[in-house]
N, C-alpha and C positions, 0 to 999 in steps of 0.2 A: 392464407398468408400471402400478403405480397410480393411479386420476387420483386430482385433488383433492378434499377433502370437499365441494366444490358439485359433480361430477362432470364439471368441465371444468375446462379447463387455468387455472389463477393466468396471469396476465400479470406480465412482473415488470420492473421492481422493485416490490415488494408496495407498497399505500400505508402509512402510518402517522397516525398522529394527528398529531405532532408532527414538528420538525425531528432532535429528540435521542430521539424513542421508534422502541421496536422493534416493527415489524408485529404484529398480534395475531395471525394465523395460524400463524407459527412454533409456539408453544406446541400446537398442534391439531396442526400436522403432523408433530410427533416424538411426541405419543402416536398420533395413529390413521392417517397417510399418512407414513410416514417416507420413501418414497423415489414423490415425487410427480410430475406433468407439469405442466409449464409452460413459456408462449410467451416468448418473447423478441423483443425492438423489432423483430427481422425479420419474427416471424412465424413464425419455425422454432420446431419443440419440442426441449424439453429434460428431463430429471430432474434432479431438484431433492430433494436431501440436506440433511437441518437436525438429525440427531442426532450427536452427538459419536465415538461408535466407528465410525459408520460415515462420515462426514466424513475418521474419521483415518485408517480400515483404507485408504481409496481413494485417496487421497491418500500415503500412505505404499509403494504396489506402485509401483514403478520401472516397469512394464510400459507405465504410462498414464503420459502426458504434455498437454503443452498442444495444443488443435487447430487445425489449419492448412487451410486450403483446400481443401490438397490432398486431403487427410481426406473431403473431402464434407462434415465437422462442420458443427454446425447454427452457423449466421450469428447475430451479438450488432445488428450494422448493420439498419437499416432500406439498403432499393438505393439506392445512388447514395450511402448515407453512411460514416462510418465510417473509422479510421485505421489505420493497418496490426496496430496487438493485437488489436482487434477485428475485425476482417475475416480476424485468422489468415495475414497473408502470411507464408510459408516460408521468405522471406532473410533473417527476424530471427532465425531460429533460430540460440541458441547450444547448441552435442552436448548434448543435452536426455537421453540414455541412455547405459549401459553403460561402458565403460572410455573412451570422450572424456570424457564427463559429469563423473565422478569428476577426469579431469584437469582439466577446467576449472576444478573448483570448489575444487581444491587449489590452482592458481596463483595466483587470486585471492583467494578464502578470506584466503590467510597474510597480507595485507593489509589481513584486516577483521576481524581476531580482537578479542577485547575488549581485552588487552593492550597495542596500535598502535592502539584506540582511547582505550581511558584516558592514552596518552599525548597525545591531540588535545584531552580537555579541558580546559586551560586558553584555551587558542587559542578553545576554542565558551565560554566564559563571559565572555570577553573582547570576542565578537560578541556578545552575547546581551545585557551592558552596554551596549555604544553603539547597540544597535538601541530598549532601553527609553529610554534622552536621547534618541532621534528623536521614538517615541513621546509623552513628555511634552514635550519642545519643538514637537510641532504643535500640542498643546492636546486638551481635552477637545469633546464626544465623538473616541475613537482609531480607526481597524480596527487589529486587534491581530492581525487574519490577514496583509493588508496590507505592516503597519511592521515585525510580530517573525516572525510565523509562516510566511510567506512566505521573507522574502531568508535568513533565518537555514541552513536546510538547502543553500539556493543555496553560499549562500560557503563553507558545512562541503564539499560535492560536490566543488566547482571546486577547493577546496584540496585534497582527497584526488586527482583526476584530474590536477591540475595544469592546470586549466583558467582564464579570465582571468575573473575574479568580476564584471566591470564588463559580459559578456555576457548576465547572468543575464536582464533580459528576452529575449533570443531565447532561450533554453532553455525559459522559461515557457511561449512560442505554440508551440516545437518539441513538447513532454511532453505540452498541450493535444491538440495534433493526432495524436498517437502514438497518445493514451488517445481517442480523440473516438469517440462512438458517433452521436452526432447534431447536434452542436455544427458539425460542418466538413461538406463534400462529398466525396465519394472523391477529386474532382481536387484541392483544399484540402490535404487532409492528404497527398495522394502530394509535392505541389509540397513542403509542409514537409518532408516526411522526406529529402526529394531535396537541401534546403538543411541540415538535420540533418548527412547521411552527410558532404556536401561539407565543414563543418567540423569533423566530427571528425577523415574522412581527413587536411586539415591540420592540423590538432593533432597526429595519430600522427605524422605527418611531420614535422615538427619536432621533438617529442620523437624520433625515431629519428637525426636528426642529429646533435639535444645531451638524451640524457636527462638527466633529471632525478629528485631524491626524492618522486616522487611516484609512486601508483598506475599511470601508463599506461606513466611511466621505466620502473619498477622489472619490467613484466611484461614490456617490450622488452628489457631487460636480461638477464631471465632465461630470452627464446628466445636471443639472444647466444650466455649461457656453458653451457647444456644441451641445444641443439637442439630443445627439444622444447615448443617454450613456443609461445605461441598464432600464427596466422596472423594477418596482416594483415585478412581476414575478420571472424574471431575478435576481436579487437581491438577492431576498429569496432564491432560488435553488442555488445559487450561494454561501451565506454565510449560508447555512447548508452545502453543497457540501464541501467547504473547513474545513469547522470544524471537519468534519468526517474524510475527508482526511487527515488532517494538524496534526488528533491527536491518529487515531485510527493505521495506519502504522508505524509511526512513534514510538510509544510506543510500539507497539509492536518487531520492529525491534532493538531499543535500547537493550534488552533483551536478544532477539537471536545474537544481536552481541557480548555482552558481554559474555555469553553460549560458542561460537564458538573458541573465543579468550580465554577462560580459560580452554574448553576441551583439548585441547592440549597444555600446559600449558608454551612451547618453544616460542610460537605464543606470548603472552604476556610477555614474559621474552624480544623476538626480541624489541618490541614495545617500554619498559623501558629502554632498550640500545640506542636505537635510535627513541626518540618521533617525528623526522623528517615524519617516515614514517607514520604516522596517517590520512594524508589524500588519499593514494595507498591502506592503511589500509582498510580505510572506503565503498571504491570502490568494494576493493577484496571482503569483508565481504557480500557486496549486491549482488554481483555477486552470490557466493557459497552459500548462502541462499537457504534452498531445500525445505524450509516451510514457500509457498512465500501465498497461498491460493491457489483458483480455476483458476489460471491465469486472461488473458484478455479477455474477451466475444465478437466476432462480429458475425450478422448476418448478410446471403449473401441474396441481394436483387438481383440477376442475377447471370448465371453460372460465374463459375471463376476458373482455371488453377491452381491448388497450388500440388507443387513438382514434377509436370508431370501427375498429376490424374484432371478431370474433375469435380469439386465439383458442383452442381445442385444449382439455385437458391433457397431460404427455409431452407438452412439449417445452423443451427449454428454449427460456432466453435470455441472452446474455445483452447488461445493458452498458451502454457506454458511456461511462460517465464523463469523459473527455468529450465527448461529442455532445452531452446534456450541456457542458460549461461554457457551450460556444454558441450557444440556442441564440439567435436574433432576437427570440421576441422575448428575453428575457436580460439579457444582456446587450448594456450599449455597446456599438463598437466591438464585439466579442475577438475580433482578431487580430486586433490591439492590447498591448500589455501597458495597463494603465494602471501605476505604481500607486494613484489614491484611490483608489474604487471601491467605494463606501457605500450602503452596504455589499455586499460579495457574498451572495446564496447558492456558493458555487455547491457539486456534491462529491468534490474526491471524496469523502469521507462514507458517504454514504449517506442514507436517510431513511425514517423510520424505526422500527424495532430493533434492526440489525448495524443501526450507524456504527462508525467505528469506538471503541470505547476510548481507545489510548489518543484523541484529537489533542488533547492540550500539552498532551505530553508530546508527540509531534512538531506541533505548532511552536514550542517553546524550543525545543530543541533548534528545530530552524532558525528562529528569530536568535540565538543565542551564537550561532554558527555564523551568521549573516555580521550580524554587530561585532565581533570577536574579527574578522576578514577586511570588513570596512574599517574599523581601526588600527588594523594591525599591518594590513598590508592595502593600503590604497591605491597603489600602482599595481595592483592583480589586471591580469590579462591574460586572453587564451594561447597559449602555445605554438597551437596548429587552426588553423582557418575552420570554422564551423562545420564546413561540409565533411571536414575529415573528422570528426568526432563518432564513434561507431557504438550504435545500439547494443545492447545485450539482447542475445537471443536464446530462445530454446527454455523459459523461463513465463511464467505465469505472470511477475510484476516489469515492468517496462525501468529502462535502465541504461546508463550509458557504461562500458566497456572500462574508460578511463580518461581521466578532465586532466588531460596536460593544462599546466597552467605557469605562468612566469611574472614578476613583480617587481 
């Protein structure tokens, strides 16, 4: 494995200059280290991928998956810290390969296609109204993370699981401690997750008494009438899995997108002129995001070929998909945020087996928040000067602290 061009390992997360810039190194390390070593808050090493074919080629072999424990895979946690994604415990695992995999992501998939979710937006523009009357009825300066960016993917979540939306703080400390690299204690985050499973199992439970239309009804329904539909197991892993994902990214990126689009304050002005572009908008925005977290983690269970170097079975590596979405030779202009950029093969999301399943739900979510903002409040502006907007840290997904904003 390569080292880094100082000829020792990067520590990571790389610094930056800013809250909303991307490490300068990236660009060095996909011309002349593309698949480099670096530490991680444990202390353990890792390879470290920042070009875009080779981001997607690894990501896209079904062979590799996420690493666990059991693995030996190199630790994200510093000792004593860390919550069960980060520390790789093995009972969150949902059939992560082969023909479960596939079934998995069929049962629930049919629930998050774009289709069941274009029919959920009216319902998210209707949240997304009365979270901006909260917004302006507190008064100027807002957190716009807070008021809008925050509860909004909560209640979209809670209504797809069928979950009670007025719990949304305990989901928050639950997702916190889920994702926690350094934030919580190992005993912290176990006691959370332990209060987590405890309310989901009730949740299942009750939806298996009287299902319901919603996501967790509708997959108990359909072990019911085919036998073949998820376990109890499965289930749980699955509606914690989503609720973390559904609400912890998602509110986060809300944020950063509204950050990004008002630092440059043309970028929002274009947007008002023509709110056509809002969904090339939304793309661009996930693309150019440079405070995406730790990237995507796989470990290699057998050697494997990435960028022309021989990577050895045993070792993880984590890719970076903020650093793939800025790849030169796949993107014009990549350090440019170019509001029409059609098409846009960026891969926050992921790519291959493992892409993200909830993308459109996401995707809509954004676009719904964006237009709802642009309408509503045209004179939106940042509060405080960009340089003062502060990262979240201590945390597996990348994130800003709080989007003072004024209008």
């Amino acid at each position: 494995m390569s080292p880094s061009p100082n000829d020792q390992a990067m520590r990571l997360p790389l610094p930056t200059d800013g809250p909303l810039e991307a490490p300068s190194e990236w660009q060095e390390l996909r011309r002349k280290c593309p698949v480099a070593t670096v530490e991680l808050p444990s202390g353990d090493k890792a390879a470290y991928l920042t070009r875009y074919d080779d981001v997607r080629t690894l990501l896209s072999d079904s062979r590799f998956t996420r690493p666990t424990a059991a693995d030996g895979a190199a630790r994200i946690a510093p000792e004593g810290a860390g919550g069960p994604v980060a520390n790789g415990d093995s009972s969150l695992a949902i059939a992560d390969r082969g023909e479960a995999h596939l079934r998995w992501r069929r049962h629930v998939g049919k629930y998050l296609t774009a289709k069941r979710v274009t029919a959920l937006r009216p319902g998210m523009t209707a949240i997304a109204e009365s979270l901006v009357d909260n917004l302006v009825e507190q008064g100027q300066p807002g957190d716009l993370k807070a008021t809008v960016g925050f509860p909004l993917p909560v209640y979209v979540i809670c209504d797809l699981l069928g979950a009670p939306a007025e719990d949304r703080d305990r989901f928050s400390h639950w997702s916190d401690a889920f994702l926690n690299i350094s934030r919580y204690t190992t005993e912290e985050a176990r006691a959370s997750y332990t209060e987590f499973a405890e309310y989901m199992s009730a949740l299942i439970a009750a939806k298996r008494a009287e299902p319901g239309d919603d996501l967790i009804g509708n997959l108990i329904k359909d072990s019911t009438e085919d036998g073949e539909g998820l376990s109890d197991d499965l289930l749980l892993n699955t509606g914690m899995g989503l609720l973390v994902a559904g609400h912890e990214t998602t509110a986060n990126m809300i944020g950063k997108m509204v950050s990004m689009l008002l630092a440059d304050r043309t970028r929002w002005e274009r947007l008002l002129a023509d709110p056509s572009l809002v969904r090339t908008a939304v793309d661009e925005v996930l693309r150019f995001d440079a405070n995406f977290g730790f990237g995507v983690r796989r470990y290699l269970g057998e050697d494997v070929e990435v960028g022309g170097e021989l990577l050895p079975g045993g070792t993880t590596v984590v890719c970076s998909l903020s650093a793939a979405n800025r790849d030169e030779q796949v993107f014009a202009d990549p350090g440019e945020m170019d509001l029409t950029r059609a098409p846009n093969p960026h891969m926050t999301f992921g790519a291959g087996p493992h892409a993200c399943l909830g993308q459109s739900l996401a995707r809509t979510e954004l676009q719904v928040v964006l237009e709802t903002l642009l309408r509503r409040l045209p004179t939106l502006r940042l509060a405080v000067p960009v340089e003062e907007l502060q990262r979240v840290e201590g945390l597996l997904v990348g994130g800003l602290r709080t989007v003072p904003v004024r209008w």
